[in-house]
ROBASE-838015 format. One record per residue: x, y, z of N, C-alpha, C in turn; residue in one letter; residue number from 1. Coordinates in steps of 0.2 Angstrom, whole numbers. Example, Ala and Ser with C-alpha at 12.3 -4.5 7.8 and 13.67 -1.06 7.14 Angstrom:
residues 2
+-------+-------+-------+-------+-------+-------+-------+-------+-------+------+-----+
|   n.X |   n.Y |   n.Z |  ca.X |  ca.Y |  ca.Z |   c.X |   c.Y |   c.Z | code | pos |
+-------+-------+-------+-------+-------+-------+-------+-------+-------+------+-----+
|    66 |   -28 |    39 |    62 |   -22 |    39 |    66 |   -16 |    39 |    A |   1 |
|    64 |   -11 |    35 |    68 |    -5 |    36 |    64 |     0 |    39 |    S |   2 |
+-------+-------+-------+-------+-------+-------+-------+-------+-------+------+-----+
//
This chain:
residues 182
+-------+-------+-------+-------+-------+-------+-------+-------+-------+------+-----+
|   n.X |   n.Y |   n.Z |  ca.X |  ca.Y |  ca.Z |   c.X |   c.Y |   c.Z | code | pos |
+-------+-------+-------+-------+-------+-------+-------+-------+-------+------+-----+
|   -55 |  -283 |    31 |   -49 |  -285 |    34 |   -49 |  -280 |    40 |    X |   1 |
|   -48 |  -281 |    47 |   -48 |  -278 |    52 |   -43 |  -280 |    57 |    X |   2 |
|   -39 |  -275 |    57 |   -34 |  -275 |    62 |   -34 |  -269 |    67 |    X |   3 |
|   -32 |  -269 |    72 |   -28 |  -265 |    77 |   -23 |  -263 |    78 |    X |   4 |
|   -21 |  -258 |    75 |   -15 |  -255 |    74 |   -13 |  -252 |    81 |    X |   5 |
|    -8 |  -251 |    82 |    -6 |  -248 |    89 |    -1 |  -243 |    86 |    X |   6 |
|    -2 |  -235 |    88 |     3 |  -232 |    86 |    10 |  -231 |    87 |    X |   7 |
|    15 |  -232 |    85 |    21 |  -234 |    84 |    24 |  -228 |    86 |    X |   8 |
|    27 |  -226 |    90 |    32 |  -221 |    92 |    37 |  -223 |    85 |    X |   9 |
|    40 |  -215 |    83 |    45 |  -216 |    79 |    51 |  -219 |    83 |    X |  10 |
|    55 |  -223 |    79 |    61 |  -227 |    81 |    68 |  -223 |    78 |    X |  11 |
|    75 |  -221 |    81 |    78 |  -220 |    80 |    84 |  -224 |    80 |    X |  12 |
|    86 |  -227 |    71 |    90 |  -230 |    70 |    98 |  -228 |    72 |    X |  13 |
|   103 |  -231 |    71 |   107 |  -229 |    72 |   111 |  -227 |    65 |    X |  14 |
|   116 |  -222 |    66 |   119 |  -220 |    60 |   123 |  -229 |    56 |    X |  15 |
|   122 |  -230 |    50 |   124 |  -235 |    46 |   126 |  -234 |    42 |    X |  16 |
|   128 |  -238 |    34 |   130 |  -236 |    29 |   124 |  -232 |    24 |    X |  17 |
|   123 |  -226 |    26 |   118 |  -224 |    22 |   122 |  -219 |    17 |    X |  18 |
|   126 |  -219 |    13 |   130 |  -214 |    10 |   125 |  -213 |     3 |    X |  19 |
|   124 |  -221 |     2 |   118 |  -220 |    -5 |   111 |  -217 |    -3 |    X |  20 |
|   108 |  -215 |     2 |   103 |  -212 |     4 |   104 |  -205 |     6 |    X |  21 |
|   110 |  -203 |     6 |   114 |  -195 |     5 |   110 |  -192 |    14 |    X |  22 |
|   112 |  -199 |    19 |   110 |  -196 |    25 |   116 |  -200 |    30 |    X |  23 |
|   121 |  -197 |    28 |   128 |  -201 |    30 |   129 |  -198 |    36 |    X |  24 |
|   129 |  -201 |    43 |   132 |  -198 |    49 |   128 |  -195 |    54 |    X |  25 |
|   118 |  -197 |    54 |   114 |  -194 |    57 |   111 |  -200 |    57 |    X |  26 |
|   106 |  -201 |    63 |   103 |  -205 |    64 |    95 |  -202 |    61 |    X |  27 |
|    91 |  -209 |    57 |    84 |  -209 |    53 |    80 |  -211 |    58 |    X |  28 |
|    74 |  -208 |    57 |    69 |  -209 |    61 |    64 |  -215 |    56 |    X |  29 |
|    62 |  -220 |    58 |    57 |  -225 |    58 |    51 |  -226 |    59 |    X |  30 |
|    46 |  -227 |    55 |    40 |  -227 |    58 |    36 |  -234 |    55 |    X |  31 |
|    38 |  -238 |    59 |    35 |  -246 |    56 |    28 |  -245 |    55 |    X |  32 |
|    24 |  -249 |    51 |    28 |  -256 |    48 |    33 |  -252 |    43 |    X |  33 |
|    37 |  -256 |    42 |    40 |  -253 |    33 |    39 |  -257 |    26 |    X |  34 |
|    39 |  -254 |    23 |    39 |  -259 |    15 |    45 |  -263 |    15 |    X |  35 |
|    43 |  -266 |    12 |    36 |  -268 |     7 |    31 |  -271 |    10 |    X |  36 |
|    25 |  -269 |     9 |    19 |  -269 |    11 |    18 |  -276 |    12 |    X |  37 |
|    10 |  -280 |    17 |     7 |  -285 |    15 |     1 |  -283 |    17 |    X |  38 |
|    -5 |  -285 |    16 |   -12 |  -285 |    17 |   -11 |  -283 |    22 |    X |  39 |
|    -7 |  -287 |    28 |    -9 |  -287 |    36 |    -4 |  -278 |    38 |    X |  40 |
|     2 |  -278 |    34 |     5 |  -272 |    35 |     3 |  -266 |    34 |    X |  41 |
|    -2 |  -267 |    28 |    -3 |  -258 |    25 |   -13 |  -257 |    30 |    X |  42 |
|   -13 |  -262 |    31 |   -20 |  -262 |    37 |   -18 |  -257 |    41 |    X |  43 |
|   -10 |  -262 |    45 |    -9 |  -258 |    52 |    -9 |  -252 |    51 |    X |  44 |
|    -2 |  -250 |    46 |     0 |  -242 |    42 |    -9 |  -239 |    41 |    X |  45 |
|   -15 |  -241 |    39 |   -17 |  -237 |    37 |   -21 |  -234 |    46 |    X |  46 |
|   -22 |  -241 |    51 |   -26 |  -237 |    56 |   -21 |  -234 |    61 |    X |  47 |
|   -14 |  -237 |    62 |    -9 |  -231 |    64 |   -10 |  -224 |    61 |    X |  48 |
|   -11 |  -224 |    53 |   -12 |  -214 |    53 |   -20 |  -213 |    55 |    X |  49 |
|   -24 |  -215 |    55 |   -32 |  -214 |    58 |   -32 |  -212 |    66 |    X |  50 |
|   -28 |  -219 |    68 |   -28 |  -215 |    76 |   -22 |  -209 |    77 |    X |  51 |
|   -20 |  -208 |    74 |   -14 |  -201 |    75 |   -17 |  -194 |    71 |    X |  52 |
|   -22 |  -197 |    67 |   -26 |  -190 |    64 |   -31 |  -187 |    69 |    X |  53 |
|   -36 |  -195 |    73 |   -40 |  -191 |    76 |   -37 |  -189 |    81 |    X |  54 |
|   -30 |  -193 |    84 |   -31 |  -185 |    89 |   -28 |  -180 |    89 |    X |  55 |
|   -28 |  -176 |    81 |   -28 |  -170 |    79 |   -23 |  -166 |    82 |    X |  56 |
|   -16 |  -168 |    83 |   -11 |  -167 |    85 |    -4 |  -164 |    81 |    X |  57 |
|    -7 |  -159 |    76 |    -4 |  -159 |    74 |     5 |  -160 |    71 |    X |  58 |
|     8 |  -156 |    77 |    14 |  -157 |    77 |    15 |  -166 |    79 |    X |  59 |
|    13 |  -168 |    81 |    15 |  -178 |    81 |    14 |  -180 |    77 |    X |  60 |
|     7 |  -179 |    72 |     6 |  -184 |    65 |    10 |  -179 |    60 |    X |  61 |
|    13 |  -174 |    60 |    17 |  -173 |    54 |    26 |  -177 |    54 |    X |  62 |
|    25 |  -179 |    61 |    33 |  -182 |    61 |    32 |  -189 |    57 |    X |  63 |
|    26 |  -193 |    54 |    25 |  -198 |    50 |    25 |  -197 |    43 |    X |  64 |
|    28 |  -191 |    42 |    31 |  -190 |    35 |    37 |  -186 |    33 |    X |  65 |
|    41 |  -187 |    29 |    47 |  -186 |    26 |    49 |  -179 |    28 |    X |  66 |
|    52 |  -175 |    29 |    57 |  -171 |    29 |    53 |  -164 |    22 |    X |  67 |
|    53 |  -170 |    19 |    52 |  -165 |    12 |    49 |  -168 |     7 |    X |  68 |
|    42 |  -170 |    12 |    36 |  -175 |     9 |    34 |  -168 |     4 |    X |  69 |
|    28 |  -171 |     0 |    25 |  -169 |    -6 |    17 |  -171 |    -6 |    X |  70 |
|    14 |  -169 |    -5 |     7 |  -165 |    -3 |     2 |  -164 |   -10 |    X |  71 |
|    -3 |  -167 |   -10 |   -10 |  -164 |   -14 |   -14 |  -166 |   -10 |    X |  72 |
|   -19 |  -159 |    -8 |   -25 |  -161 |    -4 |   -27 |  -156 |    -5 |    X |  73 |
|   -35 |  -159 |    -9 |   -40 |  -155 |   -13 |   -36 |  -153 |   -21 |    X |  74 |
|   -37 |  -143 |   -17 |   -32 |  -141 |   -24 |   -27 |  -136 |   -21 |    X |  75 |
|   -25 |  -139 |   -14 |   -17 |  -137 |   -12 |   -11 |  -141 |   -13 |    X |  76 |
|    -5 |  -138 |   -15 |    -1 |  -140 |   -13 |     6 |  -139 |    -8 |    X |  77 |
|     8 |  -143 |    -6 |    10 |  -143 |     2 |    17 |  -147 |     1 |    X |  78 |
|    22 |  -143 |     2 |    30 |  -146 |     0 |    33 |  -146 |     8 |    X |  79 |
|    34 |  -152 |    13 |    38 |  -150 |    16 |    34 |  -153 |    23 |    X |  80 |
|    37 |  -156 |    28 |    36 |  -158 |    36 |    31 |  -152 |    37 |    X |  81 |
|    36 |  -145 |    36 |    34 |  -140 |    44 |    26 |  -135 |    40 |    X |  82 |
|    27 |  -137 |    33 |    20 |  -135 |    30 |    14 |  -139 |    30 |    X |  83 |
|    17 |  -147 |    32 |    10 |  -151 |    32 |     8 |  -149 |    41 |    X |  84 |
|    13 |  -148 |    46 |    10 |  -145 |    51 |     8 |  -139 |    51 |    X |  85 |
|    10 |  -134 |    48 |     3 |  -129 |    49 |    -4 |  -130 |    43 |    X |  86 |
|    -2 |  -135 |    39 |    -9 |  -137 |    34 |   -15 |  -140 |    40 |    X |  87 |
|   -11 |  -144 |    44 |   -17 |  -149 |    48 |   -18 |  -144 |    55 |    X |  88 |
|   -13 |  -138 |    57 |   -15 |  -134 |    62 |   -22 |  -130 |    57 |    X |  89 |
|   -20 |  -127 |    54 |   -27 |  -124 |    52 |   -33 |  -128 |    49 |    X |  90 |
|   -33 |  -135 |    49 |   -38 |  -140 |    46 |   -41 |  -141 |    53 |    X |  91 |
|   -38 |  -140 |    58 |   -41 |  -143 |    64 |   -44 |  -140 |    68 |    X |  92 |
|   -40 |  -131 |    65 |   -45 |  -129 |    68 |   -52 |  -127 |    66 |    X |  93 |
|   -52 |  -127 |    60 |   -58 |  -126 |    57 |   -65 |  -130 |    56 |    X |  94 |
|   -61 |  -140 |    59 |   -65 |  -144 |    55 |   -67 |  -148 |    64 |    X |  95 |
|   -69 |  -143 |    66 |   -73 |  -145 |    74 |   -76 |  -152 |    74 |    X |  96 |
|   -75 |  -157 |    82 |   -76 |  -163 |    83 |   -76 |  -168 |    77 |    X |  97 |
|   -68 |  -168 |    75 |   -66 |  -172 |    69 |   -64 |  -178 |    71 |    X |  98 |
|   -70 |  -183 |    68 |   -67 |  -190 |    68 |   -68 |  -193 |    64 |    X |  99 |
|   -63 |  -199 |    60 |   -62 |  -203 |    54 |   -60 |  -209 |    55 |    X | 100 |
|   -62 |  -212 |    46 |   -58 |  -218 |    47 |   -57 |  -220 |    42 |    X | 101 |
|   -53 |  -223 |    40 |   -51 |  -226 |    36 |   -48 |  -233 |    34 |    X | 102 |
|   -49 |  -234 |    28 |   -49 |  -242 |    27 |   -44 |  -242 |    18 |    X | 103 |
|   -40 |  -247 |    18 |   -37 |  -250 |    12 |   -40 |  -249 |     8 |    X | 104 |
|   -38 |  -248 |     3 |   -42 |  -249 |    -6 |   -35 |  -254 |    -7 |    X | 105 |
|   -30 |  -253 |    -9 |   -26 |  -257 |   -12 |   -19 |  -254 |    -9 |    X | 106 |
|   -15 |  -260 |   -11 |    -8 |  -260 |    -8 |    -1 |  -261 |   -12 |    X | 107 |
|     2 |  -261 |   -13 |     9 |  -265 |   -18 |    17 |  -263 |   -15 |    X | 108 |
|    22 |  -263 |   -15 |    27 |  -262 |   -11 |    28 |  -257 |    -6 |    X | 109 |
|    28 |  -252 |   -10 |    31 |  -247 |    -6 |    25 |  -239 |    -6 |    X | 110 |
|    17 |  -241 |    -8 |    14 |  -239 |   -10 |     6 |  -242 |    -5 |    X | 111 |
|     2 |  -235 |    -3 |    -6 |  -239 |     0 |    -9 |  -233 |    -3 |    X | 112 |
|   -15 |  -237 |    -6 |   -21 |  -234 |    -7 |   -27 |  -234 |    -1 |    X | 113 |
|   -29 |  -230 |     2 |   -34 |  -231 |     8 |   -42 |  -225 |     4 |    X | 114 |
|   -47 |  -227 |     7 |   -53 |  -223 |     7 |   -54 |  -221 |    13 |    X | 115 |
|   -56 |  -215 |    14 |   -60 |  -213 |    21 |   -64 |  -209 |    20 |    X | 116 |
|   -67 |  -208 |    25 |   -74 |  -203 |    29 |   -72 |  -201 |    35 |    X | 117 |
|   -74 |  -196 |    35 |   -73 |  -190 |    40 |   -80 |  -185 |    44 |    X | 118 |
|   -80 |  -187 |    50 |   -86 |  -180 |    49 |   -83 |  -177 |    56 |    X | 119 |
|   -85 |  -169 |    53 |   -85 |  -164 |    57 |   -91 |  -158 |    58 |    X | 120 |
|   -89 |  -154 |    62 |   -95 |  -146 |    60 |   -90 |  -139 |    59 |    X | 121 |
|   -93 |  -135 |    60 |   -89 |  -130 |    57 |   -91 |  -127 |    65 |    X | 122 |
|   -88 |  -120 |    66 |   -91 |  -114 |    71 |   -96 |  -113 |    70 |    X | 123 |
|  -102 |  -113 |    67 |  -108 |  -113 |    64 |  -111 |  -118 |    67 |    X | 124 |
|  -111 |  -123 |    68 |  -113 |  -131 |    70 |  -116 |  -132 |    63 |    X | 125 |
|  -113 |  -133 |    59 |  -116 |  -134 |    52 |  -111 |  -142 |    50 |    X | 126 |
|  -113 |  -148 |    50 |  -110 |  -154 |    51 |  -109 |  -157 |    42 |    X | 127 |
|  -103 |  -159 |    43 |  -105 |  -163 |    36 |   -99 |  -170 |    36 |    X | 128 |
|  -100 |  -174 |    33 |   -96 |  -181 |    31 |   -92 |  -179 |    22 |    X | 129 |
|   -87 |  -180 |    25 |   -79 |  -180 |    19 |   -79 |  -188 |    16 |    X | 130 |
|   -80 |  -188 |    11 |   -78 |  -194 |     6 |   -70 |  -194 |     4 |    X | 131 |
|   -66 |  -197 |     5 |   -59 |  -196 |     2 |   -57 |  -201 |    -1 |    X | 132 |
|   -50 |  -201 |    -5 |   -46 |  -205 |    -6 |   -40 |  -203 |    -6 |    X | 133 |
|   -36 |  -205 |    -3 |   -29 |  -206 |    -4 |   -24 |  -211 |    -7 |    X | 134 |
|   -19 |  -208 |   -11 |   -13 |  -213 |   -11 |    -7 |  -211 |    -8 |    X | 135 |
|    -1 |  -214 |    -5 |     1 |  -214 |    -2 |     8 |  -218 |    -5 |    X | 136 |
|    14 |  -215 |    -4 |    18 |  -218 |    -6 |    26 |  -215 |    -1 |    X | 137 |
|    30 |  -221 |     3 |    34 |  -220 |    10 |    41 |  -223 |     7 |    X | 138 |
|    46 |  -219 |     9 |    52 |  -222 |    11 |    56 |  -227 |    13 |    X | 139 |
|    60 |  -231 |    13 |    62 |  -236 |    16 |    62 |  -235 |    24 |    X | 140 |
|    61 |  -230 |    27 |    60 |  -232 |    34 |    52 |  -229 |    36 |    X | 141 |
|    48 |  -232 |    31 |    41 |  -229 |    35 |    37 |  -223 |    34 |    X | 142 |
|    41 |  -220 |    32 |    39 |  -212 |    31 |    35 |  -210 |    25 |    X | 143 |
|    33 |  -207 |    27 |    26 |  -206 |    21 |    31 |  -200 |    17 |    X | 144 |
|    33 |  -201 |    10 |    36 |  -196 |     4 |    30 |  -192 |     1 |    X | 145 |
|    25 |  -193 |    -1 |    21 |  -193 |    -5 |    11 |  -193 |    -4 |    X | 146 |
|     8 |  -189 |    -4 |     2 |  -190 |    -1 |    -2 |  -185 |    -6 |    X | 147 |
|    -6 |  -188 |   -10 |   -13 |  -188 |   -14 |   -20 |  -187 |   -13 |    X | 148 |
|   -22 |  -184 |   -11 |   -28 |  -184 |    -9 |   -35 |  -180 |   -11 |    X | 149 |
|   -40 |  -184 |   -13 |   -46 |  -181 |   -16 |   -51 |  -181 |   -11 |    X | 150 |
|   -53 |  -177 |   -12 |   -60 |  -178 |    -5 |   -66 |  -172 |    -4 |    X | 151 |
|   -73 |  -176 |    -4 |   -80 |  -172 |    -6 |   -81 |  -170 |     1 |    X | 152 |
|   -85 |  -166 |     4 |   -89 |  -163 |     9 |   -98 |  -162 |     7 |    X | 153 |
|  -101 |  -168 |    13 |  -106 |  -168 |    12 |  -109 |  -166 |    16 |    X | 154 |
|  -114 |  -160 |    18 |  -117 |  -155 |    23 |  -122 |  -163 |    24 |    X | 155 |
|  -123 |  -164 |    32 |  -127 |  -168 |    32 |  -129 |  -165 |    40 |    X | 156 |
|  -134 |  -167 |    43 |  -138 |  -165 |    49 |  -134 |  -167 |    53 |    X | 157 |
|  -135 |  -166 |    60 |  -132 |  -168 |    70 |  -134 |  -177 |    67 |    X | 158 |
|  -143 |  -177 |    67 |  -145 |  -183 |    68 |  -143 |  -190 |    60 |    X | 159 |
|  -137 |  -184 |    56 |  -136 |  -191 |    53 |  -130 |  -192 |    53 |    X | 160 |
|  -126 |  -188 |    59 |  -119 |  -192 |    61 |  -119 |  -201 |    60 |    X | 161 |
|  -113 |  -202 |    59 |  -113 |  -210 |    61 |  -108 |  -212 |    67 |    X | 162 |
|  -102 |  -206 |    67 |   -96 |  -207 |    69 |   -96 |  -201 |    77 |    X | 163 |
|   -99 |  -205 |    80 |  -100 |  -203 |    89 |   -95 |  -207 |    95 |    X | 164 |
|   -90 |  -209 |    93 |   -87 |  -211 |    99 |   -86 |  -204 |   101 |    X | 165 |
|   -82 |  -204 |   106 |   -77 |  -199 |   112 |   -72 |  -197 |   108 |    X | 166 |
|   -70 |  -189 |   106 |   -67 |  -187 |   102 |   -58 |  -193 |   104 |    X | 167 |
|   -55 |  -193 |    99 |   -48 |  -197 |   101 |   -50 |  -203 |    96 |    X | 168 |
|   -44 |  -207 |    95 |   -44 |  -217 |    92 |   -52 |  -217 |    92 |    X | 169 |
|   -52 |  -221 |    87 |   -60 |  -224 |    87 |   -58 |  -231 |    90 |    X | 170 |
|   -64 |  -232 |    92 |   -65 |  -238 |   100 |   -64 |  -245 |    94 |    X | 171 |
|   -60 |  -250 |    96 |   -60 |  -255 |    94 |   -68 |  -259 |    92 |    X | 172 |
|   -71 |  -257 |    95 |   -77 |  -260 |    93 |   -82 |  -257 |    88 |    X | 173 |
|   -79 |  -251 |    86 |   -82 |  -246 |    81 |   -82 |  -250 |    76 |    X | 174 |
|   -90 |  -251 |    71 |   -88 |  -252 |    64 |   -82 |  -246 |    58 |    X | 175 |
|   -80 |  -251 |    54 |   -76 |  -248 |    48 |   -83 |  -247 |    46 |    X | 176 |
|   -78 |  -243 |    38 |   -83 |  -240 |    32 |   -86 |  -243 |    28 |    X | 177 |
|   -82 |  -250 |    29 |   -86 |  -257 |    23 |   -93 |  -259 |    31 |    X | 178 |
|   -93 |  -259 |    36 |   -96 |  -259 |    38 |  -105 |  -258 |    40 |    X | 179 |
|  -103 |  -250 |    41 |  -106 |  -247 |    41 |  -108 |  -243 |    32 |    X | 180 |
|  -107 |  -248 |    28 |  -110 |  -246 |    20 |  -108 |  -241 |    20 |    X | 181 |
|  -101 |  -236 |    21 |  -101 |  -232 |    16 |   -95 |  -233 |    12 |    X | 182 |
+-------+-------+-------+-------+-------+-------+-------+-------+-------+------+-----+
//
């Protein structure tokens, strides 16, 4: 299943009757699609966060999750907006010419399971491909609450890169992961 996601600027709802949401008298920020999920919805959601990951922006791609989002990746854990930006400041700086992709494993309301790969080098030129998984679990307005993450690091050579476009979005004519067998 392929789609082109277009990254979605957050949207700024206006204040409504949110009293049961214990966010009365401020306006919420949005980041469509929102749940409940469909095949076509949690595609887009997943390559909206792919292209906001690769371009490695920290402080923009943390505004796509909660306030007081909840974090596992690897064996950190990460409570909070302003600690998943400095989690991804110091991931990014470390995991030189980082580009990924990701694709759906499975979906249900208000929940996406996606797989990726990832390759980077170090300061050393020492190159390797990330095997991941994530689960993912967002708010009624879009926002990621929750994020799971498993993920291997495979030292692997220059010459057996796969993933060479121009740092930034991967090219709409770039194979995915089911593609390219991994």
């Amino acid at each position: 299943f392929t789609t082109r996601a277009v990254l979605v600027a957050p949207v700024r709802l206006a204040p409504k009757s949110l009293a049961s949401s214990g966010i009365r008298g401020r306006s919420v920020e949005s980041r469509p699609p929102l749940p409940p999920f469909t095949a076509e919805t949690a595609a887009l959601k997943a390559r909206a966060a792919e292209d906001a990951w690769n371009t490695r922006n920290a402080e923009k791609v943390s505004l796509a999750y909660t306030v007081d989002t909840k974090w596992r990746n690897r064996s950190e854990f990460i409570n909070g907006r302003e600690l998943v930006c400095d989690f991804l400041t110091r991931k990014w700086r470390r995991e030189l010419d980082y580009r990924l992709i990701k694709e759906v494993w499975a979906y249900t309301d208000d929940r996406i399971a996606v797989r990726y790969v990832y390759e980077y080098r170090d300061d050393s030129t020492n190159y390797f491909r990330a095997c991941g998984n994530e689960n993912w679990c967002f708010d009624e307005y879009g926002l990621m609450k929750e994020r799971h993450a498993s993920v291997n690091d495979i030292p692997i050579t220059e010459g057996e890169r796969l993933f060479r476009w121009p740092l930034g979005p991967r090219p709409d004519d770039h194979p995915g992961l089911t593609d390219l067998g991994l």
